[in-house]
C-alpha positions, 0 to 999 in steps of 0.5 A: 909817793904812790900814784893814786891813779893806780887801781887798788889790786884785786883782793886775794879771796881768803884761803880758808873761804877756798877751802870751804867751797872745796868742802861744799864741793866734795859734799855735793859730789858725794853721798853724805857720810853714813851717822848710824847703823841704819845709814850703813846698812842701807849703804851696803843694800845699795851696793850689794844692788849695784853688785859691788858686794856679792851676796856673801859679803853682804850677808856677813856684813850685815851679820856683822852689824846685828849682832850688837842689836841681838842678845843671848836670848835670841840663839841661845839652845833652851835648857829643854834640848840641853844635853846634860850629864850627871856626875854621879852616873859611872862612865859606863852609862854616860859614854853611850849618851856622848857617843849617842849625841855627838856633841864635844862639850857637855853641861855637868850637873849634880843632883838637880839639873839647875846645879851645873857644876861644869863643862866635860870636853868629850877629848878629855875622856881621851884620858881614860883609855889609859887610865880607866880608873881615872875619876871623871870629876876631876876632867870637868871643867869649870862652868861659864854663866852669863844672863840672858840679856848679854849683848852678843857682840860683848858675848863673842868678845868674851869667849875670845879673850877667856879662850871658852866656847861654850855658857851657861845662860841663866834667867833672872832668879839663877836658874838654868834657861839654856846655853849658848856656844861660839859658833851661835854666835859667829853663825849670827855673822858667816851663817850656818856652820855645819858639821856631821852632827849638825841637824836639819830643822826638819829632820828628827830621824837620824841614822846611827848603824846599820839598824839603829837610828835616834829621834826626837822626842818631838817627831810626828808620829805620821814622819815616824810610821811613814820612817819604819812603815808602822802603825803607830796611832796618832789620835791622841798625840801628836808626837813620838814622845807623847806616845811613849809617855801613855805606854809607859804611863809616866813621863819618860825618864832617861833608860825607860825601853818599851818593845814594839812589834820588831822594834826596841825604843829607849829614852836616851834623853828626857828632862822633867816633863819630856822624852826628848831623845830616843833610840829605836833599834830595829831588827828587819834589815830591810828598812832603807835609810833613803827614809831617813831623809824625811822629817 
């Protein structure tokens, strides 16, 4: 018979209650875990602030955390800086323009401007040194279209499976708005990524020999007579391009050339109401590329 003098034991707290505590403990001593993006983001701000993430880092991050917030209109190249190739030019005339622009991949059309009918990797051209006769249209790849409102973080994982690096965006009737690369949109993450034809914002002057240079069709004329120390008159336009459509009294096709003082100046690029590239060549040895510098 047990003694009922004995005071009852001290009953054991119940195991998940310790837990709990625990639990309480842990959420106390600690931040709450990040719900949203927004949470994360300023977790990475309060670490890059306490220099645990350099700068870079936290960049990239960031970058990282954006671009399912953005689309493809938002980088996206207009269709009006597209440099495009038409399929019925022979290769002769078109090598000049790939050499003159610099680009690896070229939107082809056929017809009108809105008729893309692929892609032509500039190496695949590589093929034509040893065989001349080779028949361009059969080099052109086929064309990747996507809408304008395409996520990015959607956009980059298709470039990655499909192995392509460049689309086509279109509106939303069908037509061309512009196109968008890879490297768009892993600059959205990394930053800039820049290469030898990559332009300065600022800078529409560019040097291609010893004297020879292409422009913008949007280079102010002040940047351009400064440039070639000219005299071009600035009353009425503003830019290089509109100067050229008033010489030439239509608007700038793609090979119009007008001569001035010691200076030939060729369209080499042109949409239907712009000059948008040209290429000045010069026969005065003596201007200097230090110019070139200025935008």
């Amino acid at each position: 018979m047990s003694d009922s003098n004995v005071p009852d034991a001290e009953p054991r707290p119940a195991k998940n209650s310790s837990k709990s505590l625990l639990t309480r403990l842990t959420a106390f001593m600690r931040p709450t875990e990040p719900e949203d993006r927004a949470d994360i983001k300023a977790v990475l701000e309060a670490a890059h602030e306490r220099e645990i993430l350099d700068s870079e880092s936290y960049s990239m991050l960031s970058g990282a955390l954006d671009v399912v917030n953005k689309t493809v209109a938002d980088i996206m190249v207009p269709r009006s800086r597209m440099d495009m190739l038409d399929i019925n030019q022979p290769l002769s005339e078109l090598l000049p323009e790939i050499i003159e622009t610099g680009r690896s991949r070229f939107p082809v059309f056929e017809g009108d401007r809105d008729n893309i009918i692929g892609i032509l990797l500039a190496k695949d051209l590589l093929l034509t040194i040893t065989n001349p006769s080779i028949n361009i249209r059969s080099l052109v790849r086929p064309a990747v279209f996507v809408p304008e409102t395409k996520r990015l973080n959607v956009l980059l994982h298709d470039f990655r499976s499909s192995r392509n690096h460049l689309a086509i965006v279109i509106d939303e009737h069908g037509g061309t708005s512009g196109l968008v690369t890879m490297e768009d949109v892993l600059e959205q993450i990394v930053g800039d990524i820049e290469d030898e034809y990559d332009e300065d914002e600022e800078k529409t002057i560019f040097q291609t020999g010893t004297n020879s240079w292409r422009a913008m069709g949007i280079t102010n004329i002040g940047s351009f007579n400064r440039h070639f120390n000219t005299t071009l008159p600035d009353d009425d336009y503003d830019t290089i391009g509109g100067w050229l459509a008033e010489q030439l009294g239509h608007i700038p096709r793609r090979g119009d050339s007008i001569r001035h003082h010691d200076m030939n100046i060729t369209v080499v690029g042109a949409d239907a109401k712009r000059a948008l590239w040209v290429h000045i060549q010069h026969e005065d040895p003596v201007i200097d590329d230090v110019a070139a510098t200025e935008g």
